[in-house]
C-alpha positions in Angstrom: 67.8 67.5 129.6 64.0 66.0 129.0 61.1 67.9 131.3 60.7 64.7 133.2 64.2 64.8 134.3 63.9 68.2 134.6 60.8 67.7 136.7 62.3 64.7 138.8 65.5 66.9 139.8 63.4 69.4 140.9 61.2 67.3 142.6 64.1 65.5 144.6 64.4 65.8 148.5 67.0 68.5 149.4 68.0 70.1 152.9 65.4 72.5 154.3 67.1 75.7 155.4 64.9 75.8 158.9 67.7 76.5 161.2 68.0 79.8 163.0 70.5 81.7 164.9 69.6 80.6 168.1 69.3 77.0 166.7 72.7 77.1 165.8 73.9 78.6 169.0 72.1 76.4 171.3 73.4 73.2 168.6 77.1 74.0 169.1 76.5 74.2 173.2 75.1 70.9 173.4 78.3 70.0 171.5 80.6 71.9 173.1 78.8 71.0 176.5 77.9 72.9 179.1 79.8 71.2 181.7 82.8 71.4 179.6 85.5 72.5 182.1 84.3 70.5 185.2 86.5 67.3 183.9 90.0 69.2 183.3 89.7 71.3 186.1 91.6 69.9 188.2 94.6 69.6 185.8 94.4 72.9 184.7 94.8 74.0 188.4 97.5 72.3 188.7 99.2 73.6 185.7 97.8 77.2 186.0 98.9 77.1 190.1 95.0 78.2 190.5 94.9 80.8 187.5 92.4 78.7 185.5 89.5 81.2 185.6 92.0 84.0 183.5 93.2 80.8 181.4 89.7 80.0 180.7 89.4 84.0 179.4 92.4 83.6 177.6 91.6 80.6 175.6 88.2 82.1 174.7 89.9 85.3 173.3 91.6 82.8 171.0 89.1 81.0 170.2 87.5 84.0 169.1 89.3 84.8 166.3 89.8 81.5 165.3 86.2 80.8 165.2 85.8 84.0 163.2 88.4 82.2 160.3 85.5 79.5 160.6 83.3 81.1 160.2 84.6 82.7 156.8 85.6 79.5 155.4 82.3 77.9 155.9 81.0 80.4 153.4 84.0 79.3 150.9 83.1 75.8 151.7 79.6 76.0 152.8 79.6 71.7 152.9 83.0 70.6 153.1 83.8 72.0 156.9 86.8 70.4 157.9 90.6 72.3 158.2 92.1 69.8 156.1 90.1 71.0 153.2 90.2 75.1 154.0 94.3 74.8 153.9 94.7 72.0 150.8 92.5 74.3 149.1 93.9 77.7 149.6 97.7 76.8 150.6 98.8 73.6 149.3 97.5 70.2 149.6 100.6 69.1 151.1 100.1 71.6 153.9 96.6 70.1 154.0 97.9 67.0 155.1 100.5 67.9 157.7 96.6 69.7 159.1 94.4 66.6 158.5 97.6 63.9 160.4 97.0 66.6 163.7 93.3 66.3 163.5 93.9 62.1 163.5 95.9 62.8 166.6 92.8 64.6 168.1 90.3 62.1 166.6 92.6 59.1 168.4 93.5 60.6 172.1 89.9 62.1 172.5 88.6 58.6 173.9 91.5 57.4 175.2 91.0 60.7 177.8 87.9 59.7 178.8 88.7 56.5 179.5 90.8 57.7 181.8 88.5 60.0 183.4 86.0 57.4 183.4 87.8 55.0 185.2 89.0 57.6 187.7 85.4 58.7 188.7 83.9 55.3 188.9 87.0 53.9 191.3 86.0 56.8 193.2 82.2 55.6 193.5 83.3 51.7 193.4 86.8 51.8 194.9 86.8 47.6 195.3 87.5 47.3 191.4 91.3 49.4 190.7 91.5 51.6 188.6 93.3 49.6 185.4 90.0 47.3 185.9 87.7 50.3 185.1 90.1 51.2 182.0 90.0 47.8 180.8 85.8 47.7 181.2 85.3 51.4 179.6 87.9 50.6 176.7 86.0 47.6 176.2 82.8 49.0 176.4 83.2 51.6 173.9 84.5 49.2 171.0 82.0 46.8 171.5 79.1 49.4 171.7 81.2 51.2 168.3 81.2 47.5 166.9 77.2 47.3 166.9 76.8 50.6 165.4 75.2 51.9 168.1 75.1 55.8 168.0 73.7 58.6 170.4 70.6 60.6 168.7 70.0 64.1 168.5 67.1 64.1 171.2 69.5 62.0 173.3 72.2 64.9 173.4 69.9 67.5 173.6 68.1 65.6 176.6 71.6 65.5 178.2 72.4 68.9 178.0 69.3 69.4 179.8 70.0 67.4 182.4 73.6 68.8 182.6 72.2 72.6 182.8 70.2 71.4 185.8 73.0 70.1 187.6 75.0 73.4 187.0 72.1 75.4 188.4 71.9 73.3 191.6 75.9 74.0 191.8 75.9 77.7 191.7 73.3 77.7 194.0 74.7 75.5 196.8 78.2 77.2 196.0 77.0 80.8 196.6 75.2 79.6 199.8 78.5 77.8 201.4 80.6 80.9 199.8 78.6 83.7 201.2 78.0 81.4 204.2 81.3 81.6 205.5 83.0 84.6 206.2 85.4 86.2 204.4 88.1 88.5 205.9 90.7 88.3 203.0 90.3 91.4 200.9 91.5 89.6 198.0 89.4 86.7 198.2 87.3 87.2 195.2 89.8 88.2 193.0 92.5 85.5 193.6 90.6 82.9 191.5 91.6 85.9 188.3 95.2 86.9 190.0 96.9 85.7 192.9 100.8 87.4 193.5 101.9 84.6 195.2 101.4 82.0 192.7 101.5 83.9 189.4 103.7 83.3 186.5 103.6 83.8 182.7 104.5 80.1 182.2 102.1 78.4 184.4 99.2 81.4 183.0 99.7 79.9 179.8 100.7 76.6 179.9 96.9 76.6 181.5 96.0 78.4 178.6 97.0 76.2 175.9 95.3 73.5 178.5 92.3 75.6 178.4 91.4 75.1 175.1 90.4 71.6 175.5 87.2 73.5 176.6 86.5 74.8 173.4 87.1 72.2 170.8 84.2 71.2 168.6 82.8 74.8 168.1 83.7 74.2 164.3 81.1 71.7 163.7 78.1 74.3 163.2 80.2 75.0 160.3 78.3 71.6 159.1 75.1 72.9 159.1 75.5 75.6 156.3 73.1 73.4 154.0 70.0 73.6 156.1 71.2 77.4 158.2 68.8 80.4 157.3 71.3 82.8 156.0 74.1 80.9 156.0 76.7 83.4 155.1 76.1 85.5 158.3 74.7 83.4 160.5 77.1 80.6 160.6 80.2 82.9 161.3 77.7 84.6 164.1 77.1 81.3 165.7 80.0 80.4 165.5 81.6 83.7 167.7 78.7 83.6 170.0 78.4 80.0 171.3 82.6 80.4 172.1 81.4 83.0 174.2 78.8 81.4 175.6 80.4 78.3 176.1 83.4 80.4 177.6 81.3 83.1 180.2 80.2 80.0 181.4 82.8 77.8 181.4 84.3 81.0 183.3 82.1 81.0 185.9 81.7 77.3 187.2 85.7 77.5 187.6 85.5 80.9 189.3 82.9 79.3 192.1 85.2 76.6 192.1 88.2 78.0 192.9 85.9 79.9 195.3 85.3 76.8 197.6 88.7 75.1 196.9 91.6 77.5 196.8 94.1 76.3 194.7 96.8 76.5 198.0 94.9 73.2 199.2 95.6 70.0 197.2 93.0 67.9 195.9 92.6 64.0 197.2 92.3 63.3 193.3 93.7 66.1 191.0 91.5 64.0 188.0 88.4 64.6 189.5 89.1 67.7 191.4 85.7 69.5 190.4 83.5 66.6 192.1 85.5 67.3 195.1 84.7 70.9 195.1 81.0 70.2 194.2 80.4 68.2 197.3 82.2 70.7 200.4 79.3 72.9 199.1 76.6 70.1 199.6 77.3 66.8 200.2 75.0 64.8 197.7 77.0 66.8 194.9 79.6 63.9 194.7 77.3 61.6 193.8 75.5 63.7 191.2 77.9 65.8 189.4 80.7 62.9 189.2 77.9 60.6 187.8 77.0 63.8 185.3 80.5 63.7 184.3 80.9 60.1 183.7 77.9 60.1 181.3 79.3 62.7 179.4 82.3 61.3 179.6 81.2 58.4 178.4 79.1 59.7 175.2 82.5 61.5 174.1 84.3 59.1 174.4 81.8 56.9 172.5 81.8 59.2 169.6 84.7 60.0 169.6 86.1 56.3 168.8 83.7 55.7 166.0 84.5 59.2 164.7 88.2 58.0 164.7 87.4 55.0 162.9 85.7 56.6 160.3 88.5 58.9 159.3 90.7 56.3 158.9 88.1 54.5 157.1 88.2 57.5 155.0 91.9 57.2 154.4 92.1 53.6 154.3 89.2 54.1 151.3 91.2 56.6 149.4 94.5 54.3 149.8 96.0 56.5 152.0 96.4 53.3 155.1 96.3 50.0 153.5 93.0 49.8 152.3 92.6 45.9 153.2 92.6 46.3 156.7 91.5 50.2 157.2 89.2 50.2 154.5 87.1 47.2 155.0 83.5 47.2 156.8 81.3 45.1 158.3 79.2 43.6 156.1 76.6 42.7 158.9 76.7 45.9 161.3 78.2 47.9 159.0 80.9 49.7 160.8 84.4 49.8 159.9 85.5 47.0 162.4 89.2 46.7 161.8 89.7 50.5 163.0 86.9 50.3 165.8 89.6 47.5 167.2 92.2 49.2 166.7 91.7 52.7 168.0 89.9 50.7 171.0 93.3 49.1 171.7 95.1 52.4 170.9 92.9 53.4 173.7 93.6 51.0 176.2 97.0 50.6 175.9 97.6 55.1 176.1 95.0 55.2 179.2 97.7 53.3 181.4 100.8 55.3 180.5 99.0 59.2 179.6 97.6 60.9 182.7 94.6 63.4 182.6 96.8 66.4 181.7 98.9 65.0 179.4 96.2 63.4 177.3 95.1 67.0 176.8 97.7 68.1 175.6 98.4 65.8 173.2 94.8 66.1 171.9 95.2 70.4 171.8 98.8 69.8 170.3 96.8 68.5 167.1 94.1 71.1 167.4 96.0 73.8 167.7 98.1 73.0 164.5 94.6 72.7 163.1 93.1 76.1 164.2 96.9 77.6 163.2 96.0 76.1 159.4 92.5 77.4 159.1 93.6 81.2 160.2 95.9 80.7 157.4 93.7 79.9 155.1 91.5 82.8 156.0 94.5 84.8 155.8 95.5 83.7 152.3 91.7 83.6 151.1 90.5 86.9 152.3 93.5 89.2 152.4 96.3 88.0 149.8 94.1 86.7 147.2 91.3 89.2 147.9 90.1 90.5 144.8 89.0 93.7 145.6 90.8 96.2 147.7 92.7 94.5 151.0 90.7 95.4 154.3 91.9 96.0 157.1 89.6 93.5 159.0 90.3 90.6 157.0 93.9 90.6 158.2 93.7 91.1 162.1 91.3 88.1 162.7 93.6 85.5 161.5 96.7 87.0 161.9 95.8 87.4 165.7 94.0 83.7 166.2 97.7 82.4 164.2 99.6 83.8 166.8 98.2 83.3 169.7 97.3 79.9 168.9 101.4 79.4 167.7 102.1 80.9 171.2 99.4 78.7 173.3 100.6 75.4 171.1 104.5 76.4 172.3 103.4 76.9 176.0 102.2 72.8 175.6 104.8 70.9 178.3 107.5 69.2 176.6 106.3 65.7 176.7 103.5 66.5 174.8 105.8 68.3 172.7 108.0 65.6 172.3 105.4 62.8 171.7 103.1 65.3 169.7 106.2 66.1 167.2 107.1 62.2 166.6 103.5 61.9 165.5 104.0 64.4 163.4 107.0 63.1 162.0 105.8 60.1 161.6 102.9 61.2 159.9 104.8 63.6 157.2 107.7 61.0 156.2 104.9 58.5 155.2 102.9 61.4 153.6 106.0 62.3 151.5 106.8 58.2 150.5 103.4 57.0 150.1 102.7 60.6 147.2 106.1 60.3 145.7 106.9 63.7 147.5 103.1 64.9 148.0 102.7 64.5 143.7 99.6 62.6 144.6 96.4 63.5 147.0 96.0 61.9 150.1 92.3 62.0 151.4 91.3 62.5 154.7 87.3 62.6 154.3 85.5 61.5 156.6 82.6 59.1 155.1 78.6 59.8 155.4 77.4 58.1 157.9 
């Protein structure tokens, strides 16, 4: 190589390793979001019969070792970080793609659930235009707005999580006033949100539970930022643990006030937006603000989430793994992948008037779960069978424990889900296995750079 060249490639931009612990943290809880259990409470309630606060505990504990499999194979694969890529690479790239057809389930029902909440919450503020009208308008708004290539900016999110912090503060504070307000002469009042006799039962604990973990989905992206982290190796796997905990103390505590003000023995007027309901018997003016909080948060996950979908099947259609003339073409003026925009947009539409709430979730944690299942696999098989020094002890209880109880959460998923969850993944793994000639060739699910 010449000393110009030499000069030139040293000379070339590269990512600036800047970010801290507390960056990273505070990154993956504006992801995360800090309101993130308000929207499914009401359908973890349900499912839970009022045991979501102990679901909520559950799912974190999960979540914990899972995040801690991460964690380790973000230092493997400091810039691939996707569970596709961990499990091709250290299992078998056929067991790869059986991880990266879940994660396209996720990618597909993630705005089609907020459509539906969306549309729930705004009848509920303009109650003249029915719900399937409000559908129709979000649905539509999303792949139009996805269609422009319009995105949401980093100051934008972090600006919202402000915002939503604020409203959570005004919320414990009006719900300790109305709790401590009104008296009390149930012993176990303050405990029945964690355990109530009456009401418990394995099944509904964790079919919550695997319901639950809707609330911590998305902690894996800080594995994305291992390029520009300051001490990657232990800092990524750090952040990682600590913004689940975060995220689940307080995800923890807004359900435990809410429970609080509505015990579960009373039914909610709409189980979709059951948290708004509980916001406003502590102050009034709490419908308005927290349902509004909801639907913009809603709305930018949803938003995301579509274009996010579109571009993995751009990826695939790119690779030839979809018919790359329809899912691999773009825009040439906006320069979006249209073709998929459309069509997760009408996948959208078309789930939000048959898929409630709850069920969407579950169909969205069915994939994720087979996700997180494959990554503390590949942990497991990276850091404990093919370790090459002496096995320890610590390398195999993290994934080994995140497997199983992610196995047991993903089997405590109601049948439908199960049902409609496994045809996808038939679907998926019979046209894996004609279009590789019996998985002889790759299939790519890569997501493209933006």
């Amino acid at each position: 190589m010449s000393s110009e060249a030499t000069i030139a490639s040293s000379a070339a931009p590269r990512l600036r390793r800047t970010l801290t612990l507390w960056d990273l943290i505070l990154y993956g809880v504006i992801v995360l979001q800090p309101v993130a259990p308000m929207s499914s409470f009401g359908a973890l309630s349900d499912r839970g019969r009022g045991h979501v606060v102990t679901a909520i505990l559950i799912a974190m504990v999960a979540m914990l070792f899972t995040a801690i499999s991460y964690g380790r194979m973000a230092r493997a694969y400091p810039s691939a970080g996707s569970a596709f890529t961990y499990v091709a690479q250290e299992i078998h790239p056929s067991i790869g793609y059986v991880t990266g057809w879940s994660m396209v389930m996720d990618y597909i029902v993630n705005p089609l659930i907020c459509v539906i909440w969306c549309s729930q919450q705004a009848h509920e503020f303009a109650p003249a235009l029915p719900v399937w009208g409000w559908k129709i308008l979000f649905a539509t708004v999303f792949t139009l707005l996805n269609i422009r290539g319009i995105k949401t900016s980093a100051r934008v999110n972090a600006g919202m999580a402000v915002g939503m912090s604020a409203v959570i503060i005004v919320i414990f504070v009006t719900a300790i006033r109305y709790i401590f307000g009104h008296a009390h002469s149930d012993p176990g009042f303050f405990t029945r949100p964690f355990y109530d006799p009456q009401t418990f039962t394995y099944g509904g604990l964790f079919g919550c539970t695997s319901i639950a973990v809707l609330t911590y989905i998305g902690f894996d992206g800080i594995s994305t930022l291992s390029e520009e982290a300051e001490n990657p190796r232990r800092n990524i796997l750090l952040a990682t643990v600590l913004t689940c905990v975060v995220i689940g103390v307080l995800s923890a505590a807004e359900v435990y006030i809410a429970q609080l003000v509505w015990p579960a023995s009373e039914q909610f007027p709409n189980p979709d937006t059951a948290y708004v309901w509980a916001a406003a018997r502590t102050w009034v003016p709490l419908f308005s603000i927290v349902g509004l909080t909801l639907v913009v948060a809603n709305f930018g996950s949803g938003l995301g989430a579509q274009i996010g979908a579109a571009r993995l099947l751009y990826g695939m259609g790119r690779s030839n793994a979809l018919p790359s003339s329809f899912f691999g073409a773009v825009d040439p003026k906006h320069h979006v992948p249209r073709n998929n925009v459309f069509f997760v947009g009408a996948i959208t539409l078309v789930g939000s008037f048959f898929l409630s709430y709850g069920r969407g979730i579950e169909l969205l944690n069915f994939g994720a779960l087979i996700a997180f299942m494959g990554v503390n696999a590949a942990a497991f098989v990276r850091y404990f069978l093919h370790a090459e020094k002496k096995k320890v002890f610590s390398n195999l209880i993290p994934p080994v424990l995140g497997f199983v109880i992610c196995f047991g959460l993903w089997l405590s998923l109601s049948r439908p889900a199960q049902i409609v969850g496994s045809i996808w993944m038939i679907v998926g793994i019979v046209f894996g296995i004609w279009k590789t000639r019996g998985f002889k060739e790759p299939l790519s699910f890569e997501v493209p750079a933006e």
